[in-house]
PASEMI-525267 format. One record per residue (C-alpha): x, z, y. Coordinates in steps of 0.05 Angstrom, whole numbers, padded with zeros to 5 digits, always signed. Example, Ala and Ser with C-alpha at 12.3 -4.5 7.8 and 13.67 -1.06 7.14 Angstrom:
PASEMI-525267
+00246+00156-00090/+00273+00143-00021/
//
This chain:
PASEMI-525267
-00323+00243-00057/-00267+00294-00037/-00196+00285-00040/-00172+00326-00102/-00105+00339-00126/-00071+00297-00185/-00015+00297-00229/+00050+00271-00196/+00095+00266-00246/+00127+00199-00248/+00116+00153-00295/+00163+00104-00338/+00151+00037-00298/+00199+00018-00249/+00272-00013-00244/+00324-00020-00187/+00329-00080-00137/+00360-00110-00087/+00317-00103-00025/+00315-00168+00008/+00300-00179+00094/+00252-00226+00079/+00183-00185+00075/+00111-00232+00062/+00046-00228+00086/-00007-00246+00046/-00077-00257+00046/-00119-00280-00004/-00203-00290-00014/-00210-00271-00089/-00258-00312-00121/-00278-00335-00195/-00278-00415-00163/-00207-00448-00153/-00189-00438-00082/-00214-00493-00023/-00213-00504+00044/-00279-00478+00063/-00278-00409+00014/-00213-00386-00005/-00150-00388+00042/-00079-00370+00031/-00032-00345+00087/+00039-00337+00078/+00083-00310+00134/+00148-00281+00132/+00168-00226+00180/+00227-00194+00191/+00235-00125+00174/+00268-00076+00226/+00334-00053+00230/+00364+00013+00245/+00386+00018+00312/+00433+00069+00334/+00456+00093+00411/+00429+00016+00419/+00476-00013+00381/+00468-00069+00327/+00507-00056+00264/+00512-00106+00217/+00488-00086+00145/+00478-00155+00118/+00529-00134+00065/+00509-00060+00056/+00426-00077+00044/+00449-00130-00012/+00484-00070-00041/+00432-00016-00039/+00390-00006-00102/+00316+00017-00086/+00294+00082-00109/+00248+00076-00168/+00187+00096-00141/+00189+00035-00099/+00198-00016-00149/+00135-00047-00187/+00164-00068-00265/+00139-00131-00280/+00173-00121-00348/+00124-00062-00363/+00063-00103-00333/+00079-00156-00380/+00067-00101-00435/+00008-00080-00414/-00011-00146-00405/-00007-00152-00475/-00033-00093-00496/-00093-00107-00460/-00109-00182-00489/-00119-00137-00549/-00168-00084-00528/-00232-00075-00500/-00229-00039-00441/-00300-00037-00429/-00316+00029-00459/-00264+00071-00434/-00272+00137-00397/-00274+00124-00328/-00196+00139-00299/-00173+00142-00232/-00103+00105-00203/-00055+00161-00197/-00058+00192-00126/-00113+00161-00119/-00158+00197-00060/-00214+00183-00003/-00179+00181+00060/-00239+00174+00108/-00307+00146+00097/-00299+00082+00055/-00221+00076+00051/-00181+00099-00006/-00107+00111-00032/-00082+00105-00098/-00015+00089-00137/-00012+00013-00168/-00073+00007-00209/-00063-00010-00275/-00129-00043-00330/-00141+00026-00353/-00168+00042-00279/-00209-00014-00273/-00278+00005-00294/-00263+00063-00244/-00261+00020-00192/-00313-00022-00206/-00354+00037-00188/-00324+00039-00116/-00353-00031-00098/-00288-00050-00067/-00296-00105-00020/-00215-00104-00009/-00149-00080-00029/-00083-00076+00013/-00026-00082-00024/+00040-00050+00007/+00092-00080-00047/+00132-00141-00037/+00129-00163-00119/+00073-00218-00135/+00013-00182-00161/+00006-00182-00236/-00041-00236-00273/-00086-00180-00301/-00090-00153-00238/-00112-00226-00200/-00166-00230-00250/-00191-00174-00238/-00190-00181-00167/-00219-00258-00176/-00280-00233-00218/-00308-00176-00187/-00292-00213-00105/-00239-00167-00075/-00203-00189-00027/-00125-00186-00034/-00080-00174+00032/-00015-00164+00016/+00037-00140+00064/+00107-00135+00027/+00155-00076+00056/+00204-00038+00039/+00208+00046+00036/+00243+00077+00081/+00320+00097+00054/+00377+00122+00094/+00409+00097+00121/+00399+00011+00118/+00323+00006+00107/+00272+00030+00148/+00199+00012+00136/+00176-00036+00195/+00124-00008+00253/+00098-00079+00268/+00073-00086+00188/+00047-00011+00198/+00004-00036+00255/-00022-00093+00215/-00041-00057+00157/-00080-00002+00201/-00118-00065+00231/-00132-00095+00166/-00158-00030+00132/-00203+00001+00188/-00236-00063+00197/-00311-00054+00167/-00318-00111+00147/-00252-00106+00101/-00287-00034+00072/-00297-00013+00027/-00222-00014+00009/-00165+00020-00028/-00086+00013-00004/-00028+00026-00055/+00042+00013-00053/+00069+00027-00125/+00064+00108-00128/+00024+00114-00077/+00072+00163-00046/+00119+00133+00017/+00090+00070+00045/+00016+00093+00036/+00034+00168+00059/+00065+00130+00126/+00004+00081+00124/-00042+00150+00117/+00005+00182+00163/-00011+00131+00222/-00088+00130+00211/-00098+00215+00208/-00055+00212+00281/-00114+00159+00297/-00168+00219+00279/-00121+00263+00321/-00096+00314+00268/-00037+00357+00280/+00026+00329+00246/+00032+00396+00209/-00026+00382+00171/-00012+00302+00168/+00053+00330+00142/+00021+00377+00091/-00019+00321+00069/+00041+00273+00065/+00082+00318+00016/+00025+00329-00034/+00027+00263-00056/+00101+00247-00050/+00122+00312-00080/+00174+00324-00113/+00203+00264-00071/+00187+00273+00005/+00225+00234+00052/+00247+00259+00117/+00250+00188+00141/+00179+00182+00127/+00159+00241+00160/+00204+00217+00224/+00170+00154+00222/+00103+00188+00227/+00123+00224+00284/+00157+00170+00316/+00108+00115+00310/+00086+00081+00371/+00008+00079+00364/-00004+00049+00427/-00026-00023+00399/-00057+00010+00350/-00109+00048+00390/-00123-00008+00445/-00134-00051+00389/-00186-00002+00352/-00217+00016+00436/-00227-00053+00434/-00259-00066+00383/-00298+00005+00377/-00265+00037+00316/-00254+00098+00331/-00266+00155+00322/-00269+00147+00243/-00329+00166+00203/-00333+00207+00140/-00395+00183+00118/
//
């Protein structure tokens, strides 16, 4: 499978929030049996998501974040899930054409990108044989969504962030770092990450792992504004550039990742 170029014009699905400090972390074993101790865990963490420094100075934007209204790429509308939610209960979905996510792409040999996937998608990824999804939004995942997860045995992890938006939010390096673990472990492959779009937090994500294979940030660049246009971010493409990968590649030394394969 190649990567191939898709439509990104934006769809009707989002609203405005208030972006909250409090990120989660979650991990959960997807499985058609009611969760135990001995198959199916739950882990809930909250971590703090960085602040903008400047000249090493701590501002206070306590007031200023409560303020700020996510763009609407960001923001997953749980009023238009519960639609399709609907909509859905009433169809068979079986024997629809096969569809792709939006943006959705191979990045390197068994991961993927895509937008949110919605029930129209999901006999297209059935044919993956996903073994895992990462999830880059902080909303609780949709119902259809969990059951569709639960009976086919994906895995969910779930690492809620913010985008990056001047000048109060800034998406954290440390969750970066955890999601590059998560998705280049094998035994987590294959696997597909999304945000909602598929655009900012998974371009950064995507960002971090083609520096791991070593390509120059013009093409990482190149890359990253395909799937974000018409809405590139400098702040993304600064935290690309920026990112410390030093964790990130004694962790994959150690534990013989690299380099990546295609196959």
């Amino acid at each position: 499978m190649s990567m191939t170029d898709l439509n990104d014009d934006p769809f009707q699905m989002d609203e405005d929030f208030d972006s909250s400090s409090n990120k989660k972390l979650i991990y959960t074993s997807s499985n058609s049996i009611p969760p135990s101790q001995n198959d199916i865990h739950y882990m809930r963490s909250n971590i703090e998501q960085l602040k903008l420094e400047n000249n090493n100075t701590t501002t206070n934007t306590t007031e200023e974040e409560e303020k700020f209204e996510e763009d609407l790429d960001d923001k997953l509308d749980l009023n238009l899930q519960n639609k399709i939610q609907l909509e859905y209960e009433k169809q068979q979905l079986d024997n629809l054409p096969l569809t792709p996510p939006e943006n959705f792409a191979l990045v390197v040999g068994k991961i993927y990108r895509s937008s949110f996937p919605q029930p129209s998608n999901f006999s297209f990824l059935n044919k993956l044989n996903l073994n895992s999804i990462l999830c880059l939004i902080p909303e609780d995942y949709p119902i259809l969504q969990n059951e569709f997860l639960q009976d086919n045995n994906i895995k969910l992890f779930q690492l809620g962030m913010s985008g990056n938006k001047e000048p109060f939010v800034k998406i954290s390096s440390e969750l970066i770092t955890e999601a590059a673990k998560i998705v280049l472990n094998p035994k987590n492959q294959p696997i597909l990450i999304h945000c909602n779009r598929g655009k900012h937090r998974t371009g950064c994500l995507i960002g971090v792992i083609r520096r791991l294979q070593n390509w120059s940030l013009t093409i990482i660049f190149d890359e990253y504004r395909k799937f974000a246009s018409p809405k590139e971010r400098p702040m993304d493409q600064q935290f690309i550039e920026l990112y410390d990968d030093a964790e990130i590649k004694k962790h994959c030394h150690e534990n013989n990742l690299l380099p990546l394969k295609w196959d």
